[in-house]
N, C-alpha and C positions, 0 to 999 in steps of 0.2 A: 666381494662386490655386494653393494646395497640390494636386498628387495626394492624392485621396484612397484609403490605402491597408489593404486589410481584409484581415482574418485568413481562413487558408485554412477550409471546411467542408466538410464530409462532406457531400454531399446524397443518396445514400442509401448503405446499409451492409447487407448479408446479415446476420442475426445468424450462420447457418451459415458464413459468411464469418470472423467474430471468433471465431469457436467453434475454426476450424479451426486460423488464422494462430495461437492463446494455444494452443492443444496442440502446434502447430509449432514454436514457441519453446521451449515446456515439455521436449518430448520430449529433447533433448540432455541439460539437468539433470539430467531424475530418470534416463537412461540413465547419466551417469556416479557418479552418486552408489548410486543402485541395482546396478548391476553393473559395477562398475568392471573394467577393463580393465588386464592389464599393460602393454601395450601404448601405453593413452595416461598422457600423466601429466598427469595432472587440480591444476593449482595452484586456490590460493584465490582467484586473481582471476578465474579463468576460471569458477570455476565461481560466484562472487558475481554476474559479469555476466551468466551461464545465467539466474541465479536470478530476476534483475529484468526479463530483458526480455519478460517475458507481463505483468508487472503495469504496468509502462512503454509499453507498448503501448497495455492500456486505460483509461492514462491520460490520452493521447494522443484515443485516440477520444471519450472521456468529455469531454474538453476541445475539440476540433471536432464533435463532434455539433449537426446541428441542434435538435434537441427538448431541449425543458425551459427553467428559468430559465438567464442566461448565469454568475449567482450561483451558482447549484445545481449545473451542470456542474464551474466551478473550483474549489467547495472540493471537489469528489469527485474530481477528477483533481489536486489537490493532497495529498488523502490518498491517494489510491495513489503516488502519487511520493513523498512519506512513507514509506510501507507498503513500498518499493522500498527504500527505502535503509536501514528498520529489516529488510530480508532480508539486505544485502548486508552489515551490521554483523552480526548476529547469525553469518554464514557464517565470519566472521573470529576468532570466539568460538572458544576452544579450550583447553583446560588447563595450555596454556602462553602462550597469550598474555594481555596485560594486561587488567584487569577493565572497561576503558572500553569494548570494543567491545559488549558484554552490557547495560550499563547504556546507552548509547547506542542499540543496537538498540531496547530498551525505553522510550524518552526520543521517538524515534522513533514508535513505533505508537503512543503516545501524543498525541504530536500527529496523526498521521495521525485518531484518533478524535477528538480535537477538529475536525478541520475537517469530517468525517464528521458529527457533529454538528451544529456550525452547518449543514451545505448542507441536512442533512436536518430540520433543524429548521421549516421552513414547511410541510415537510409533515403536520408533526404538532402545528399552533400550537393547532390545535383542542382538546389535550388539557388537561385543567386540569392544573393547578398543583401538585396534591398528590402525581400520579403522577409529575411531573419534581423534586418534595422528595424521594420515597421512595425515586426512582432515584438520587439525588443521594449519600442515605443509604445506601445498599444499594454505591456502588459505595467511598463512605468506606471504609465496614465494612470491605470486600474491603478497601484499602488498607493500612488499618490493619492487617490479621489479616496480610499476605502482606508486608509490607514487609520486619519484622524476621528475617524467613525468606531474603531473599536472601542470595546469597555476597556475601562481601566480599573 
């Protein structure tokens, strides 16, 4: 007979605790992007990896958390890993470099809301029908108005 073998879980977690470690992470970023230093020299990789590792974090948690659907946790820690990698694409974004990482970073949160969507969608199955056309509608619209306004 197989081992059986399971995924690690969080059985409990401080919110004070997540609150602290996502500022922990956070604080190098916005120190070197905020007040950069002659002293250190800040590439784009270092600081694409600054960028993602609070959102990568609580991905992680969101994905070993006990509580909730085990559906509901993975597409929400699937769209921060998303949401992580449209940071670390948009960070690469720059007036000389090619137009792909902009469009990619964007390509990116957009999947990251889709899957934000799906996980969070049973929690709102209750809603009829016309308010999830009108959203439907409403985010077309935006689409449409803002598309032809990008760079190319």
């Amino acid at each position: 007979m197989a081992a059986r073998v399971s995924s690690p879980r969080i059985t409990r977690l401080s919110p004070s605790l997540v609150a602290l470690s996502t500022v922990a992470l956070a604080t190098p970023y916005l120190t070197l992007r905020l007040a950069p230093s002659p002293h250190v020299e800040s590439t784009l990789h270092t600081l694409a990896l600054l960028k993602t590792l609070p959102v990568l974090e609580l991905a992680a948690i969101a994905a070993a958390s006990p509580r909730g659907d085990a559906d509901h946790r993975l597409h929400v820690a699937a769209g921060l890993a998303c949401s992580a990698v449209g940071d670390a694409l948009l960070e690469f974004d720059s007036p000389n470099s090619a137009p792909g990482f902009f469009l990619g970073g964007l390509l990116a949160f957009l999947t990251a809301h889709v899957f934000y969507s799906v996980g969070f969608y049973k929690d709102f199955s209750g809603l009829r029908t016309s308010w999830w056309a009108a959203y439907a509608a409403y985010a077309t619209a935006l689409l449409l108005l803002l598309y032809p306004r990008l760079p190319r």
